[in-house]
N, C-alpha and C positions, 0 to 999 in steps of 0.2 A: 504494500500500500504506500502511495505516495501521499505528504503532508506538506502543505503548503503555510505559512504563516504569512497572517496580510497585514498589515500597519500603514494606516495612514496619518500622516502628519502636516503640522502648518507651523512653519517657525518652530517646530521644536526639537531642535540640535543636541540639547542640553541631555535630552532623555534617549536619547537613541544609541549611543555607544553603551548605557546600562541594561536599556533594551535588545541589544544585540547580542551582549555577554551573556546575559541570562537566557539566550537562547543557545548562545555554544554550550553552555553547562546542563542541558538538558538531557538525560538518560537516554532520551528516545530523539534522536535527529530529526530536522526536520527537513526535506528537498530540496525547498525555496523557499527563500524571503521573499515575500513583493513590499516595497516599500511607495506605497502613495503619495506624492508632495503634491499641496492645495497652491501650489505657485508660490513657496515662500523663498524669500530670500535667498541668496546664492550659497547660503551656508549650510544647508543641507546637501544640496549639488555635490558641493565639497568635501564635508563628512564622507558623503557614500563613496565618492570618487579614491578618496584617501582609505576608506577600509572597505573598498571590493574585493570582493569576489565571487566565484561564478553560481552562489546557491543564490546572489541578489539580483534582482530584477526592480530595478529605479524606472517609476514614471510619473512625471512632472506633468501636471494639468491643470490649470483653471477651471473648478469643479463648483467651488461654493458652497459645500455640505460636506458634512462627515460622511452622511449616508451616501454619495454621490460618488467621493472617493471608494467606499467599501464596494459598492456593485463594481467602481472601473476594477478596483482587483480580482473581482469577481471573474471577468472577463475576461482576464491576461492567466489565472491558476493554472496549474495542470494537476494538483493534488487531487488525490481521491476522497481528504479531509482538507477541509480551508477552516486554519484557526484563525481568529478575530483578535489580536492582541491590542488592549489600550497602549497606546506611549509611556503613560503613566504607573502601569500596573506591572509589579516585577512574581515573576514566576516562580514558582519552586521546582526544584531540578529534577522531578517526576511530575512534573503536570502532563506533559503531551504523552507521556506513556500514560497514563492514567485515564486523559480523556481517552486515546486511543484504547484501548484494553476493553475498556467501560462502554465503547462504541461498537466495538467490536463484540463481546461479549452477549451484547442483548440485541445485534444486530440492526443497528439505530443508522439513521440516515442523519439525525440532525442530535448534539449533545451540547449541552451547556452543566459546566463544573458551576457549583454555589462560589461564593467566596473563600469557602474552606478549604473550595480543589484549588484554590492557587498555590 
């Protein structure tokens, strides 16, 4: 199974190198990153440019909605699971094994952890 993780972001730099690490320290890998930019400043451009590589997929658009951003990732995935990660929100280093397991287990097309699974 392929897992996809999608983030999208607007000016926020600051959280995304914590959000990335906490996606390498993850039990269970994830295939791609897609990373969403709502057209902010050149310093995410930068960021990603400076810490690529080939599991991220950058795409920069004038969207205007969080929700607008999450469908364009929607569109670019190829995972057979698209995780929804906040910018803000740092993971624990079995969450995607966990959703995955949990998804898989009760053969679920759609799973969402509480806040307890983070």
């Amino acid at each position: 199974m392929r897992i996809s993780i999608a983030m999208t972001t607007y000016n926020g730099a600051d959280y995304l190198l914590e959000q990335l690490e906490s996606l390498r320290t993850q039990s269970l890998m994830a295939d791609e990153v897609i990373i969403v930019d709502d057209s902010s400043t050149f310093e995410i451009e930068e960021f990603v440019a400076i810490n690529d590589n080939r599991k991220i997929n950058y795409i920069k658009k004038q969207l205007g909605s969080n929700s607008s951003a999450k469908n364009c990732a929607l569109e670019f995935a190829k995972g057979d699971y698209i995780v929804f990660v906040e910018e803000n929100v740092r993971l624990r280093s079995n969450y995607l094994e966990n959703l995955y397991s949990f998804a898989e287990e009760k053969n679920l097309d759609i799973s969402i952890l509480s806040r307890e699974g983070y």
